[in-house]
C-alpha positions as CSV (number, residue, x, y, z in Angstrom):
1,X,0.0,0.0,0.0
2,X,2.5,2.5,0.8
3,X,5.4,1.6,-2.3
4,X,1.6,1.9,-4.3
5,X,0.9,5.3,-2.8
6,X,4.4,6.7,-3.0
7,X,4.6,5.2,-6.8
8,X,1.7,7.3,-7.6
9,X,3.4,10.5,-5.4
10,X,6.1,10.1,-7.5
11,X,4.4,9.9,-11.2
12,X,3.0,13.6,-9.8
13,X,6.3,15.3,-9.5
14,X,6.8,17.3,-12.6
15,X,10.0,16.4,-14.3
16,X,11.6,19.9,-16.5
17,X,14.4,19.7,-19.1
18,X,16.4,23.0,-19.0
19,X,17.8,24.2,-21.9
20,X,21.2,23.8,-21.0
21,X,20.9,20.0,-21.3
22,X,20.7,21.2,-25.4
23,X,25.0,21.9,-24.7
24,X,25.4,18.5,-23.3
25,X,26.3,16.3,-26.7
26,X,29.4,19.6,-26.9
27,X,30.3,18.2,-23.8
28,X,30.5,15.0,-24.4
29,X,32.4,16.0,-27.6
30,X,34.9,18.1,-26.0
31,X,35.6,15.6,-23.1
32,X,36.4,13.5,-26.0
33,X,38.9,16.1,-27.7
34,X,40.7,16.0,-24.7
35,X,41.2,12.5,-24.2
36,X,39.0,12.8,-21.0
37,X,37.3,9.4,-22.6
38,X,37.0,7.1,-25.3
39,X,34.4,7.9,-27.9
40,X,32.9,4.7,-29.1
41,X,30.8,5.8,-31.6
42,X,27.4,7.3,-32.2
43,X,25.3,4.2,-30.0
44,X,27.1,3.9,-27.5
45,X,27.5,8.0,-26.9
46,X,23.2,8.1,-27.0
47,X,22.9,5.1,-24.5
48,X,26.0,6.5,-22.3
49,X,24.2,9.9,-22.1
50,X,20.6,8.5,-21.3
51,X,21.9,6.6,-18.3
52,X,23.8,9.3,-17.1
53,X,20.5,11.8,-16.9
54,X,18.6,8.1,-15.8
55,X,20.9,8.3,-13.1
56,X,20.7,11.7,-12.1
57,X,17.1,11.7,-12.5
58,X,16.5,8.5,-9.9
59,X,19.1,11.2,-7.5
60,X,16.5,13.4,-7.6
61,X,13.9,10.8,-7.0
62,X,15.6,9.8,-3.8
63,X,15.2,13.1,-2.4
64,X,11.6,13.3,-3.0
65,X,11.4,10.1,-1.7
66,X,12.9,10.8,1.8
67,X,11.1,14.0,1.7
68,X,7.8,13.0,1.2
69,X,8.8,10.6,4.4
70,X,9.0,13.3,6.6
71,X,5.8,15.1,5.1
72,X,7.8,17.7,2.2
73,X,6.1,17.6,-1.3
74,X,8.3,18.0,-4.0
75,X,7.2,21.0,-6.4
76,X,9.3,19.8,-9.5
77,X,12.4,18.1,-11.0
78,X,14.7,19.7,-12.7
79,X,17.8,18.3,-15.0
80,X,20.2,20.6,-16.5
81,X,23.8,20.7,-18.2
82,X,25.6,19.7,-14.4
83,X,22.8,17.6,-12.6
84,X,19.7,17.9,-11.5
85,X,17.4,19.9,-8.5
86,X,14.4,18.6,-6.7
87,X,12.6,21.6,-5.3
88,X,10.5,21.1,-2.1
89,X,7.7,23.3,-1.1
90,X,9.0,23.8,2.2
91,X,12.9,23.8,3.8
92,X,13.2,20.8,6.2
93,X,12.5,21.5,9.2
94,X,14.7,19.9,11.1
95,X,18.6,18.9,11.3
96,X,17.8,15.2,11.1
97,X,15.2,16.0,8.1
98,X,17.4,18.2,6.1
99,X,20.6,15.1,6.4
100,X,18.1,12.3,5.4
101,X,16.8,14.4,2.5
102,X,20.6,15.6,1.9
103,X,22.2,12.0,2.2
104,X,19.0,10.4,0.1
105,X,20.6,11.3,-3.6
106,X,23.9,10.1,-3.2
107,X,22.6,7.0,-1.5
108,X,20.6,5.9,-4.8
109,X,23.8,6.4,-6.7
110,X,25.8,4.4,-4.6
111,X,22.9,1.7,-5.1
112,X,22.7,1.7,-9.0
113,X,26.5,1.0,-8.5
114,X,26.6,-1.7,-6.2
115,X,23.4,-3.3,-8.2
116,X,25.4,-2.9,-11.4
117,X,28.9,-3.6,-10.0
118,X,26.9,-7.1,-8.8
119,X,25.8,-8.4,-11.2
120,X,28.6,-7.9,-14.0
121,X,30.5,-10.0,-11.2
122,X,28.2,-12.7,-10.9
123,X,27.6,-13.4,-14.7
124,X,24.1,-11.7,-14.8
125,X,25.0,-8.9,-17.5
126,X,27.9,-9.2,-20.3
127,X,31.4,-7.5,-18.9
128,X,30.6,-4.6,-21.0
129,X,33.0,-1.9,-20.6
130,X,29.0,0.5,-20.6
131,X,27.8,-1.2,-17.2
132,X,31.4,-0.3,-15.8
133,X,31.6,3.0,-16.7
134,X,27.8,3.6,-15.4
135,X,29.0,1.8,-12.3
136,X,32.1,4.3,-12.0
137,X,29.5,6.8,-13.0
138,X,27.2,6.7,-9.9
139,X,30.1,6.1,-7.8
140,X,31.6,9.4,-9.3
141,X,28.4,11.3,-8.7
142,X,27.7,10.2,-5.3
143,X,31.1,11.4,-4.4
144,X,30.7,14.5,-5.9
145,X,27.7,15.5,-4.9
146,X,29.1,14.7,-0.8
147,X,31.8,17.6,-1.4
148,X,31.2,20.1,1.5
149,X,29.8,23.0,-1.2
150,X,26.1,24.4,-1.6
151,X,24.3,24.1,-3.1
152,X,25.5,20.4,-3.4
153,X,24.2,17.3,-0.8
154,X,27.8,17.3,1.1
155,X,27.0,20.9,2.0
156,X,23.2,20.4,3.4
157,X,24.6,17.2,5.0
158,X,27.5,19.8,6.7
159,X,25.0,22.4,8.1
160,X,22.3,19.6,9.0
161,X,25.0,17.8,11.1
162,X,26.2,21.4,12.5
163,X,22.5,22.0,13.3
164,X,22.6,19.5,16.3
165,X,25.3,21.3,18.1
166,X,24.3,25.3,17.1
167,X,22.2,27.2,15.8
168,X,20.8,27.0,11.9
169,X,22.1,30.5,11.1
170,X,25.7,29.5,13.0
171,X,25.5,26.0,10.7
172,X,24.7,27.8,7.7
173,X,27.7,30.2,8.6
174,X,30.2,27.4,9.5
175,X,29.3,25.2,6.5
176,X,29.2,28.0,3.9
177,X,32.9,28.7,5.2
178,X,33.6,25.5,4.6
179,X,32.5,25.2,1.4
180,X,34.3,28.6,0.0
181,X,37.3,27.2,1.6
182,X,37.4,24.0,-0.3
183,X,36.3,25.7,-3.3
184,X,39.2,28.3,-3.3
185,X,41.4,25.0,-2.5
186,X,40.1,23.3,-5.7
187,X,40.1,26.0,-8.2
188,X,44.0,26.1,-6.6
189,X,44.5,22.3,-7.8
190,X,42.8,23.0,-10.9
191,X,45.2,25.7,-11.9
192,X,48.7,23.5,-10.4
193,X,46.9,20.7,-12.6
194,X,45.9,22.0,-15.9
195,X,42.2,21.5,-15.6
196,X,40.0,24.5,-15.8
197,X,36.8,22.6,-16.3
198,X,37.1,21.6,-12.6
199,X,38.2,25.0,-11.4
200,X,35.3,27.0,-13.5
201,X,32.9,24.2,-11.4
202,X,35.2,25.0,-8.0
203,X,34.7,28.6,-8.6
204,X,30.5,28.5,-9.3
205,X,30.3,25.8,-6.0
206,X,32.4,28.1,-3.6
207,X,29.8,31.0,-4.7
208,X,26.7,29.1,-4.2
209,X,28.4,28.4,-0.8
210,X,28.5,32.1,-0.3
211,X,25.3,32.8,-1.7
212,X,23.7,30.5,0.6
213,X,25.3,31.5,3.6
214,X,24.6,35.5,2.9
215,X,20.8,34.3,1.7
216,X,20.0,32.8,5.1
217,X,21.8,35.5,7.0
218,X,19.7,38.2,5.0
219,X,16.5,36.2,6.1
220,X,17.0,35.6,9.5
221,X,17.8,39.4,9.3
222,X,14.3,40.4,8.1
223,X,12.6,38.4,9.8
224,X,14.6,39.9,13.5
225,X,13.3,43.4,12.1
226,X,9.6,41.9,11.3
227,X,10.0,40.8,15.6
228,X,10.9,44.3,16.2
229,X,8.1,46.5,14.4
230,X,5.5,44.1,15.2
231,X,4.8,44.8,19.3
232,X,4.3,42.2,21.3
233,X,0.8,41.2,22.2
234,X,-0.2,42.9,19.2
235,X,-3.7,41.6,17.7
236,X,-2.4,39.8,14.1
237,X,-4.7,40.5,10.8
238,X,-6.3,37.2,9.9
């Protein structure tokens, strides 16, 4: 009854396709320029890039999931050139709401890779080099996506964690550091390596950890000055 009524939750959730997913076959084709992979030709390229958004797309899922367990309905889906973003109608509520939700994504990945990783070892599917490199795939993205940067899961995961031992705005403040910090440290890397893809991605993840960290501080600010014109006892408008 419940797999039933979440399956049908689920088929609600409106799934968007940004435009920016239009630039990903230049991608592809300029990872391939640079020896980043192996093309294998026109097939395998279409099948490759299907189960990469499948796989980001179920990512997504997983976080509806865990948030519709804790009574958050997810608004929409949306995939786009780096990943994807399930947005909630509400911001968890809680530390331990906000890790589950954070740690759900990355925990499907990890899945897809252990189901695939099993079975090409026990005979089930051929040892096709595809099923590897979507096992590496998920592993890669689950990895990724636990890097200590918003507006990525590591980074919810940080503050959520924080949350139990301070307040939300001192976890949003501590984990936002963090994630400039480690962003500054790969864009760094990137440069003493050669690889400016990673360090243009560093540099946008270190500002959405600074966005995020001035956004909350700006609300928690309003809403402080809301508390101080309103006077207390004061009748509120229905």
């Amino acid at each position: 009854m419940f797999i039933s009524a979440l399956a049908t939750r689920l088929r609600r959730i409106p799934v968007r396709f940004h435009w920016s997913l239009a630039l990903f076959p230049l991608l592809l084709l300029g990872l391939d320029a640079i020896g980043a992979r192996d093309a294998r030709g026109p097939g395998h390229e279409m099948i490759y890039a299907a189960f990469i958004f499948a796989s980001i797309l179920l990512h997504e899922l997983g976080h509806a999931v865990a948030a519709h367990s804790v009574g958050i309905r997810t608004r929409e889906v949306t995939l786009h050139l780096v990943g994807g973003h399930a947005r909630l109608e509400r911001h968890p509520g809680s530390g331990r709401e906000e890790l589950l939700i954070a740690l759900a994504g990355p925990a499907v990945n990890v899945a897809i890779a252990v189901v695939l990783l099993g079975l090409r070892f026990t005979g089930a599917i051929p040892a096709s080099s595809l099923a590897n490199e979507l096992a590496i795939l998920n592993l890669a993205l689950a990895l990724f996506n636990m890097l200590p940067l918003f507006p990525l899961d590591g980074g919810r995961a940080l503050r959520a964690v924080l949350s139990f031992v301070m307040s939300h705005a001192g976890a949003t403040t501590v984990a936002a550091s963090c994630g400039v910090v480690a962003g500054a440290l790969m864009i760094l890397l990137s440069m003493e390596y050669g690889a400016p893809v990673v360090g243009l991605v560093a540099f946008f993840l270190a500002f959405g950890s600074y966005v995020e960290g001035k956004a909350v501080m700006q609300a928690l600010a309003m809403a402080e000055a809301r508390e101080k014109r309103s006077p207390v006892g004061a009748p509120r408008r229905a």
